[in-house]
KETI-659655 format. One record per residue (C-alpha): x, y, z; residue in three letters. Coordinates in pm, whole numbers. Each point is the difference from the previous one (the first is absolute). Example, Ala and Ser with C-alpha at 12.3 -4.5 7.8 and 13.67 -1.06 7.14 Angstrom:
KETI-659655
+--------+--------+--------+-----+
:      x :      y :      z :   r :
+--------+--------+--------+-----+
:   1230 :   -450 :    780 : ALA :
:    137 :    344 :    -66 : SER :
+--------+--------+--------+-----+
***
This chain:
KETI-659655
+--------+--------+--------+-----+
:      x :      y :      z :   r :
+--------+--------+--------+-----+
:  -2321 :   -715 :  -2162 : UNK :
:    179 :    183 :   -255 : UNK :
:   -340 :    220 :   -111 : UNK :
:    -13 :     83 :    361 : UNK :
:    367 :    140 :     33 : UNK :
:    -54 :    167 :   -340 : UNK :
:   -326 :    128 :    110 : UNK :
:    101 :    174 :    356 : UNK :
:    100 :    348 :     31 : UNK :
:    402 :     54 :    -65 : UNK :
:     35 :    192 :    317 : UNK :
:   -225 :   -248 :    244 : UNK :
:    211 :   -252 :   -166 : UNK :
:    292 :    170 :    110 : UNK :
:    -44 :     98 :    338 : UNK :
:   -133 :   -387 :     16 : UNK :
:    347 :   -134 :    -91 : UNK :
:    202 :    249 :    189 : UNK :
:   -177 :   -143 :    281 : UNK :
:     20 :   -326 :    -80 : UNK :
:    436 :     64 :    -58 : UNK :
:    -27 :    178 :    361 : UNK :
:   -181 :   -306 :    162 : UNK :
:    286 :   -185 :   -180 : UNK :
:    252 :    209 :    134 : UNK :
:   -173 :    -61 :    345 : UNK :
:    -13 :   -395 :    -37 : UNK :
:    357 :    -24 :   -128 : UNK :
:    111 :    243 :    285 : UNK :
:   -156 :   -241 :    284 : UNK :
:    133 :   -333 :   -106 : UNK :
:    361 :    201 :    -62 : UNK :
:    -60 :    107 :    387 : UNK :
:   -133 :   -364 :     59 : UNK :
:    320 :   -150 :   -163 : UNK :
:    297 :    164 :    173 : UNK :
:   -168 :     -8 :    375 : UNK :
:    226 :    290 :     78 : UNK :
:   -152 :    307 :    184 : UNK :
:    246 :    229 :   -201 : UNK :
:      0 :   -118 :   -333 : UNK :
:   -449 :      3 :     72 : UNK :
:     64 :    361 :     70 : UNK :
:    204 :     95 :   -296 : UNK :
:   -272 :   -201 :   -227 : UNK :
:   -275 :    224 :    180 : UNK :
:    170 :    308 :    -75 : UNK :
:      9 :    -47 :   -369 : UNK :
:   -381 :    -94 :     67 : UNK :
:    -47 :    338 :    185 : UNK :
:    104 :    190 :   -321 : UNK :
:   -165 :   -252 :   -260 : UNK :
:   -344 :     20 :    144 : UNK :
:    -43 :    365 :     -3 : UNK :
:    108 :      8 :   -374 : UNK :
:   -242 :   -230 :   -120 : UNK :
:   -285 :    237 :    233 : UNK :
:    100 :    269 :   -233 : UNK :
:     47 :   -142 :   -283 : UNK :
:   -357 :   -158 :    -17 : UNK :
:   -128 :    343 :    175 : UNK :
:    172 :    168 :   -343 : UNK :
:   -155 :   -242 :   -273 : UNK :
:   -334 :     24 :    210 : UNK :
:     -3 :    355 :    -25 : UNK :
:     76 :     48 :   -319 : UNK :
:   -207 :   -258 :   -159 : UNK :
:   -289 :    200 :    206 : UNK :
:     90 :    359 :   -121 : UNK :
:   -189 :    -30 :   -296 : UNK :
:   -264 :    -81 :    135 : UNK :
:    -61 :    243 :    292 : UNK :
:    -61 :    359 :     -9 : UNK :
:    261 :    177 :    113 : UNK :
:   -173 :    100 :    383 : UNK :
:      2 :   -354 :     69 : UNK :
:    328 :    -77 :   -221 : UNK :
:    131 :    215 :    319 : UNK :
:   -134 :   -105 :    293 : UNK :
:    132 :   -411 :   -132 : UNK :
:    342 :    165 :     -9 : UNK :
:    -66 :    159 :    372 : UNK :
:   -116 :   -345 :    120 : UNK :
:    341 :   -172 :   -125 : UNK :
:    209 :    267 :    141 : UNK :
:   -135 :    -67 :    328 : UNK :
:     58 :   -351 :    -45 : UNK :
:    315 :     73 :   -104 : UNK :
:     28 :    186 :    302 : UNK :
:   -139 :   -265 :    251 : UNK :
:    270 :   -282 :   -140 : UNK :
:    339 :    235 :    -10 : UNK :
:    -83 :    146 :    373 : UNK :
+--------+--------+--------+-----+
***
């Protein structure tokens, strides 16, 4: 197991975890909601969920790109960027 971890790319292995700390996040979040069994204090935990979610999008979106840079030319390098604006976009509108 540990050859495998020290074997993977650093940035898959980080935009792995940050998902896996957002599904966390998530998990935590609905037995919280599941707890108290009150409508308002479930709507103040989903607002903090609102604003987590979105940073972990970017952050993975961030380490993705960057760990790609390298390897594209910059044409391409480009349109990636383009396609996470507009995903970007999409989520804040």
């Amino acid at each position: 197991m540990k050859e495998w971890i020290e074997s993977m790319d650093r940035a898959v292995l980080s935009m792995g975890m940050l998902r896996v700390l957002g599904g966390s996040v998530e998990l935590i979040a609905a037995f919280t909601i599941l707890y108290f069994n009150d409508i308002k204090k479930a709507l103040a935990v989903n607002s903090i969920l609102a604003t987590i979610g979105p940073i972990i999008l970017i952050s993975t979106m961030a380490i993705g790109i960057i760990g790609v840079a390298s390897k594209l030319d910059p044409i391409r390098l480009v349109l990636v960027v383009c396609g996470v604006f507009l995903i970007l976009l999409a989520v804040f509108k």
